[in-house]
C-alpha positions as CSV (number, residue, x, y, z in Angstrom):
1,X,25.3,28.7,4.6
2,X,22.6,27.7,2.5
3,X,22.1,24.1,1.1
4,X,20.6,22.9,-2.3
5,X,19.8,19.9,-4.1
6,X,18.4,20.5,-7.4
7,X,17.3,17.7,-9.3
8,X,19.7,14.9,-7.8
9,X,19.0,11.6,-8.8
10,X,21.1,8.0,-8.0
11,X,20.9,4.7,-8.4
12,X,23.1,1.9,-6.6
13,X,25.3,-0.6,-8.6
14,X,22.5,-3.1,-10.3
15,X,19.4,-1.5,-8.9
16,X,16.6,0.7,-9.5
17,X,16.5,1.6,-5.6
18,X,17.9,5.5,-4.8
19,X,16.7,8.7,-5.4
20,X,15.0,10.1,-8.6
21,X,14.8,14.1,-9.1
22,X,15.0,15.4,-5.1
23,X,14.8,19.0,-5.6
24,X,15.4,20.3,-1.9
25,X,17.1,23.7,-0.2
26,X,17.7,24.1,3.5
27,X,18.5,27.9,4.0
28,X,21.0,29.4,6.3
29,X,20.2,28.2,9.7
30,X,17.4,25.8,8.9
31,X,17.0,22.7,10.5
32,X,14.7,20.6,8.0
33,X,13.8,16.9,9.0
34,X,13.6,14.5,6.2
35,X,10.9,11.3,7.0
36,X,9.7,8.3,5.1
37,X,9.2,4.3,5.5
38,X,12.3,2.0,5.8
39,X,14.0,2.2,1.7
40,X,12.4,5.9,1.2
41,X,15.9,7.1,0.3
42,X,16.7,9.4,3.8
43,X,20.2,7.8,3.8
44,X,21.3,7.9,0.6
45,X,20.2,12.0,1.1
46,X,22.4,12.2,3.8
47,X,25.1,10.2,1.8
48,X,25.3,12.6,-1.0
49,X,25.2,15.7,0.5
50,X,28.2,14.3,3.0
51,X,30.1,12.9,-0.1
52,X,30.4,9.4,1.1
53,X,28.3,8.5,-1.9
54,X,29.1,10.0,-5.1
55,X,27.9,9.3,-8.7
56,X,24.6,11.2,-8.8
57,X,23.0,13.2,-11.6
58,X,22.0,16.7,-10.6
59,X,23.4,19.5,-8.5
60,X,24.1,19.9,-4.6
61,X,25.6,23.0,-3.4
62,X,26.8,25.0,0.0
63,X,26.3,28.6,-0.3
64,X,26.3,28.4,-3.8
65,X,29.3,26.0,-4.7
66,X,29.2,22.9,-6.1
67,X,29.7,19.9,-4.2
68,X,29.6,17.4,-6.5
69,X,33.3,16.8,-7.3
70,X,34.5,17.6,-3.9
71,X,35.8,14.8,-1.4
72,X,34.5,14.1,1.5
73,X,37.1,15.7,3.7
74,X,36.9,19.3,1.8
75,X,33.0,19.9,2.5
76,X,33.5,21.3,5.8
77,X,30.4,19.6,6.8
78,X,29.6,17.9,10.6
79,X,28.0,15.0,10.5
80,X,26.3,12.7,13.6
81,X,25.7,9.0,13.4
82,X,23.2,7.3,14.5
83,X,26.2,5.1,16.1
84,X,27.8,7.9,16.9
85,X,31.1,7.0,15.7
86,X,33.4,8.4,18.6
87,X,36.6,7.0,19.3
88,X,37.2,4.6,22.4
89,X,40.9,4.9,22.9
90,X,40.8,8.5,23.2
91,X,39.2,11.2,25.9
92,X,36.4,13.4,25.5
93,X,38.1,16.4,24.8
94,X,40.3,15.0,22.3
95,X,36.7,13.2,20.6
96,X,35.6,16.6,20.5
97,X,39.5,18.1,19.2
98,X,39.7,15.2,16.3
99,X,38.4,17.4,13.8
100,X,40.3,20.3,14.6
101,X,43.8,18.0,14.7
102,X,42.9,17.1,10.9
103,X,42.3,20.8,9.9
104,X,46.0,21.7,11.6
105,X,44.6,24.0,14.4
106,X,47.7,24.5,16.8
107,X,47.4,22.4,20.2
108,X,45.9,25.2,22.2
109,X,43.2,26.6,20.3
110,X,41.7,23.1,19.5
111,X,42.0,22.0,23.4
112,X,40.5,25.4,24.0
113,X,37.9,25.0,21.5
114,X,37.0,21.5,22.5
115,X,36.5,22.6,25.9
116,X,34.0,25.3,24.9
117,X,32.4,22.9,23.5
118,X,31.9,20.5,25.9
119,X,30.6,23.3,28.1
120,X,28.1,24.4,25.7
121,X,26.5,20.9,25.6
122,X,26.5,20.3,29.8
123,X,30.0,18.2,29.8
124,X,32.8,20.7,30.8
125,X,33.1,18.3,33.9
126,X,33.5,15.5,31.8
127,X,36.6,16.2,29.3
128,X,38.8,13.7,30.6
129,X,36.9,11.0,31.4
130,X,37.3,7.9,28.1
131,X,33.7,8.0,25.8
132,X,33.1,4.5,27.6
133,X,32.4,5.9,30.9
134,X,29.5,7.8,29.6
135,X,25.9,7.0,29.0
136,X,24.3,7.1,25.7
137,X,23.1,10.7,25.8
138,X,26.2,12.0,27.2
139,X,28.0,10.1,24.1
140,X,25.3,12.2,22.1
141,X,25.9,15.1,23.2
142,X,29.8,14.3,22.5
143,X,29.3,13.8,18.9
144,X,27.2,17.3,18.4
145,X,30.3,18.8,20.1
146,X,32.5,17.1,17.6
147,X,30.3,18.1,14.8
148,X,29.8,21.5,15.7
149,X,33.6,22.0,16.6
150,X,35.1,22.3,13.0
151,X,32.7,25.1,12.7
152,X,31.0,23.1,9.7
153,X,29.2,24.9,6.6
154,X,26.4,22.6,7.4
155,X,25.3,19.8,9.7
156,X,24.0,16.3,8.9
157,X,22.1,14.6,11.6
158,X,21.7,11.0,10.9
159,X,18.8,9.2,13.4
160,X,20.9,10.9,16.8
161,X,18.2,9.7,18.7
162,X,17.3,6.6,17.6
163,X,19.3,4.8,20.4
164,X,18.2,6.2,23.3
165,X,15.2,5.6,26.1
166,X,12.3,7.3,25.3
167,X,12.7,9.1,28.2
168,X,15.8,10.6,27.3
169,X,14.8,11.5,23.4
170,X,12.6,14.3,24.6
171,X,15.2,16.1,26.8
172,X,18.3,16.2,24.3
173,X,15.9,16.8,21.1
174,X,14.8,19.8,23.0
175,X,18.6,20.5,23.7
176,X,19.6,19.5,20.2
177,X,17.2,22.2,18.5
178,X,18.7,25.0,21.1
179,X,22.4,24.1,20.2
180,X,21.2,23.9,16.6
181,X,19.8,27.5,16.9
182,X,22.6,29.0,18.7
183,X,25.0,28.1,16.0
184,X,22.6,29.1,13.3
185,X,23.6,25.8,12.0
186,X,22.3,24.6,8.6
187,X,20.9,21.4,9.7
188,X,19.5,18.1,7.8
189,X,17.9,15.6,10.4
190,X,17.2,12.1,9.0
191,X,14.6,10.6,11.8
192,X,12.0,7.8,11.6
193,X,10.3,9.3,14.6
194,X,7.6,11.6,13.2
195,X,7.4,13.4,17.0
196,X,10.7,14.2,16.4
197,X,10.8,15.6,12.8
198,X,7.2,17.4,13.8
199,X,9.0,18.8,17.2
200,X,12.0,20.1,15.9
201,X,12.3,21.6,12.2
202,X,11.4,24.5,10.7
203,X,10.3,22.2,7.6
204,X,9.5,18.4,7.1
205,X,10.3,16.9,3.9
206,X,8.9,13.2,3.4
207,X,10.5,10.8,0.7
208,X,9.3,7.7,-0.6
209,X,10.6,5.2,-3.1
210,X,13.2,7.4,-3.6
211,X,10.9,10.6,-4.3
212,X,10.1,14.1,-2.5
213,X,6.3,13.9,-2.1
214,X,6.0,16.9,0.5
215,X,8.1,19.7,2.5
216,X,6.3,22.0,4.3
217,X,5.9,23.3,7.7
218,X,5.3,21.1,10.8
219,X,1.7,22.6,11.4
220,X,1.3,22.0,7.6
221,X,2.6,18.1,6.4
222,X,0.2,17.5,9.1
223,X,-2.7,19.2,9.0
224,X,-2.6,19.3,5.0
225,X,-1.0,16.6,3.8
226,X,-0.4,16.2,-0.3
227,X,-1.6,13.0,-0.8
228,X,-2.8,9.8,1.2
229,X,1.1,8.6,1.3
230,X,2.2,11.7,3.6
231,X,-1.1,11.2,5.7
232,X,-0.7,7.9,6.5
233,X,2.9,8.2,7.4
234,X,2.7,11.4,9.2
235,X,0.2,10.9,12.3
236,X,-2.3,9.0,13.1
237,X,-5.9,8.8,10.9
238,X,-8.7,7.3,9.4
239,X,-9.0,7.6,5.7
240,X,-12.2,6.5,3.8
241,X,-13.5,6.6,-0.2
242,X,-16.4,8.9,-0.7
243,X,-17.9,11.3,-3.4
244,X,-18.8,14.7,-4.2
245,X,-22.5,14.5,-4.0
246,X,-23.1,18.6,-3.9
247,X,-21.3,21.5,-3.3
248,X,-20.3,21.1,0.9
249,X,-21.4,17.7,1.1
250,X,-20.1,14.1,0.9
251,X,-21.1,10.8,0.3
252,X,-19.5,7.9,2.0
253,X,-22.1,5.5,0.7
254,X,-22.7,5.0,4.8
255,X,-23.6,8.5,5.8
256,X,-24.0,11.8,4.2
257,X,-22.0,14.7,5.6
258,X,-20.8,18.3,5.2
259,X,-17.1,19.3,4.2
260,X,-15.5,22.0,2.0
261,X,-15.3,20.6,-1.2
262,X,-14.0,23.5,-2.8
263,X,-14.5,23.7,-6.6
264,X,-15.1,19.8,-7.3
265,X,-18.2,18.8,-9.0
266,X,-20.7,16.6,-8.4
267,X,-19.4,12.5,-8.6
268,X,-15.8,13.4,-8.1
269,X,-13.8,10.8,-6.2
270,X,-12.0,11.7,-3.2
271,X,-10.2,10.0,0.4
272,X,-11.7,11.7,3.4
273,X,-9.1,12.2,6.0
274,X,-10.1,12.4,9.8
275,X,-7.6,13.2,12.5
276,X,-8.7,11.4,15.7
277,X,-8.0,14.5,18.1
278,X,-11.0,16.2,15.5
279,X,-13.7,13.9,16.5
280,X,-16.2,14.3,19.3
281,X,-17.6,12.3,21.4
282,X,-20.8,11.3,22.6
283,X,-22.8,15.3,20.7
284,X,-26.1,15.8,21.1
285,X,-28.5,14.5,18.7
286,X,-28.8,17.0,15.9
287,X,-24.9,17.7,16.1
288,X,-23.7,18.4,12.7
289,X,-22.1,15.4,11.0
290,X,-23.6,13.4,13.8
291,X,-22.8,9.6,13.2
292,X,-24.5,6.8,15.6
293,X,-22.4,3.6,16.3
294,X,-20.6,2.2,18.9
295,X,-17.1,2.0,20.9
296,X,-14.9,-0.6,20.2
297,X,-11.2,-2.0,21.1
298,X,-10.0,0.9,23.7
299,X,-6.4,1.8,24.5
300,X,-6.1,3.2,27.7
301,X,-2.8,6.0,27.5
302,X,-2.9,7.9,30.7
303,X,-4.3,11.5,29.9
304,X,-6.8,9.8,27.1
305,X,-7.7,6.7,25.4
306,X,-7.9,5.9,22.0
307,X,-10.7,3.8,21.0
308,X,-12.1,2.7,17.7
309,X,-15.8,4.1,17.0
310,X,-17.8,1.4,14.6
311,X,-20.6,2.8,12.5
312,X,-22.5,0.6,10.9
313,X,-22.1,0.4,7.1
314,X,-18.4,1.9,7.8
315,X,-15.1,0.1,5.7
316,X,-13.2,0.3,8.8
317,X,-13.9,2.1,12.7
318,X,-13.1,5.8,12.6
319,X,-9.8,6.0,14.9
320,X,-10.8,8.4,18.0
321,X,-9.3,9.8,21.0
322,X,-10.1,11.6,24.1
323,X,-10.6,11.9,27.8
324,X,-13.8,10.0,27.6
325,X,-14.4,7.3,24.6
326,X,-18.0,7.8,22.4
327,X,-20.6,5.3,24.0
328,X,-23.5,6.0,21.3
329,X,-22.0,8.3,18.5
330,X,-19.3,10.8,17.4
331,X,-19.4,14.1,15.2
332,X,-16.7,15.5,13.3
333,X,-16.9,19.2,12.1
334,X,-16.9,20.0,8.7
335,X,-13.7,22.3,9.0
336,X,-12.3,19.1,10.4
337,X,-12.7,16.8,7.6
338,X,-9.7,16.4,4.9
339,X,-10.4,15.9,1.0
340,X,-7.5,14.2,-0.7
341,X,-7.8,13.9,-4.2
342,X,-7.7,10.4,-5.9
C-alpha cells in the first residue's frame, strides 16, 4: 500500500501555525522518517494521515483512495505513540488482540494472532503478564505488535523511541526496521533524533514552519543538503559566507581555497558547508586548502574528540573531529567542501 499527500495544507483554529502545500508519497513498503525543530509540523503530518485531525486542503490517499472523508476507525492504519497508549487493566495478549476485538475477528483467531505476534517481537513468554510488569522497551515492542496485528494499510510511528535509555534506542530501532521490513509495512516515523531517522529509512523528509524543504535518501539529506536549514538540522557542521572568486576557488575573505563551484561566476555569494569528519588534522605544509591556526575547547568522546580549530581572521572555529585534535593547522579537500547557494 502506497501513501500520498499531495498538496495538503492546514491551519489550527486562530492560527497561522500547520502545514502549507506538503506534497509527500511513501511507497509500498517504505519506511520514510519525517524530521524538523520543535513546531515544524511532524505531528500534525502524523495527525492527518491518521485522521485524528481533519479539515485540511489537499489530497491524502492509501493505495490510491481518498482518505480525506474517512473516519479514523475505517483507515485500517497502525499507529504507535510516543506514550504508547496500551491498556493497564488488561494483559499483553489481549493489548496486542484489542484491535482485532474491534474489527469482529472470532475469539480464536485474534488470541492466535496476538500470540504470533508477540513471538515475532521476542515476547511469546510474556502474554499473560499485565503491561505494568514490563519495562519500557518491552511496552514498545507491545504496541508494534498491536499496530502491526490489524494487519494495517500503513503504519504511523510517532517518536517510539523517544522514551527510552539511550542504551536501549539502538537495539529496538534496529529491531523496529527488521519488523518493519518483514511486514513490508508502509511506514511514516516522526523522530527528533536525526541518528535515528538517518539509521532507519529509506528516505528522510525534513519540515519546517510547516513546509517540506528536503526528502531524499539518508547518504543524501546529509551529504547534500538543499539549503542551510536542512544542514544545520541534519548533522553536525560549520557553515561560513564566502564568494566565487574564479572558477574552483573561494574566497572567505580569511583564506583562499579550492572547491567545485560548478557554473557560478565570479562574485556570486554562497555558504560553505564543512562536515567535521572531512577535515584533517595536523597536513603537511603545502597540503591543499591548508589553513594554519590553532586547537581550541576539546570534547573528549571515547573513540575521538571533537575540538574547535580557530584560524585567525575566521567568523567562528571550524568544528573538527578525530582520533587526534589539529595542534598547528587543518586542510579540507576540495571534494569535501559544500556550496549552498544564498
Amino acid at each position: 500500500m502506497s501513501l500520498l499527500l499531495d498538496n495538503v495544507s492546514y491551519n489550527y483554529p486562530g492560527s497561522t501555525h500547520g502545514l502549507h502545500d506538503v506534497s509527500l508519497d511513501v511507497r509500498t513498503g517504505e519506511l520514510v522518517a519525517v524530521i524538523g525543530p520543535s513546531g515544524s509540523g511532524k505531528s500534525t503530518l502524523l495527525k492527518l494521515v491518521s485522521g485524528l485531525e481533519t479539515g485540511h486542503s489537499g489530497r491524502i490517499a492509501l493505495d490510491g483512495a481518498d482518505m480525506s472523508r474517512t473516519p479514523v476507525h475505517q483507515r485500517h492504519i497502525g499507529m504507535v505513540f510516543q506514550s504508547y497508549a496500551l491498556f493497564p487493566h488488561l494483559s499483553v495478549l489481549d493489548n496486542v488482540a484489542y484491535g482485532l476485538k474491534l474489527r469482529k475477528v472470532a475469539v480464536a483467531e485474534r488470541r492466535r494472532r496476538a500470540q504470533e505476534l508477540l513471538g515475532i517481537v521476542g515476547l511469546g513468554e510474556y502474554a499473560q503478564r499485565a503491561v505494568a510488569q514490563l519495562s519500557g522497551g518491552q511496552q514498545q515492542r507491545v504496541a508494534l505488535a498491536r499496530a502491526l496485528a490489524i494487519d494495517p494499510r500503513a503504519l504511523l510511528l510517532d517518536e517510539p523511541l523517544s522514551a527510552l535509555d539511550a542504551s536501549v534506542r539502538g537495539h529496538l530501532r534496529d529491531q523496529i526496521r527488521s519488523i518493519q521490513q518483514r511486514f513490508n509495512a508502509t511506514t511514516l516515523l516522526v523522530t527528533h533524533d536525526q541518528e535515528e531517522a538517518l539509521v532507519m529509512a529509506d528516505r528522510v523528509t525534513m519540515l519546517k514552519d510547516g513546509r517540506l524543504l528536503q526528502i531524499a535518501t539518508p547518504r543524501d539529506i546529509y551529504e547534500n543538503p538543499a539549503s542551510r536549514a536542512v544542514a544545520e538540522f541534519v548533522g553536525l557542521s560549520t557553515i561560513l559566507p564566502a564568494k566565487v572568486s574564479a572558477p574552483d576557488r573561494l574566497d572567505l575573505g580569511f583564506a583562499e581555497l579550492a572547491a567545485p563551484t560548478g557554473r557560478r561566476t565570479a562574485g556570486s555569494a554562497v555558504q560553505v558547508l564543512v562536515r567535521p569528519e572531512h577535515i584533517r588534522a595536523d597536513p603537511p605544509v603545502g597540503s591543499i586548502n591548508r589553513l594554519a591556526g590553532r586547537t581550541g575547547a576539546q570534547r573528549y568522546l571515547g573513540a575521538l574528540t571533537r575540538y574547535d580549530f580557530e584560524v585567525a581572521g575566521a567568523p567562528k572555529p571550524f568544528l573538527a573531529e578525530s582520533a587526534r585534535p589539529a595542534a598547528e593547522a587543518i586542510a579540507i579537500a576540495p571534494e569535501h567542501l559544500r556550496l549552498l547557494d544564498h
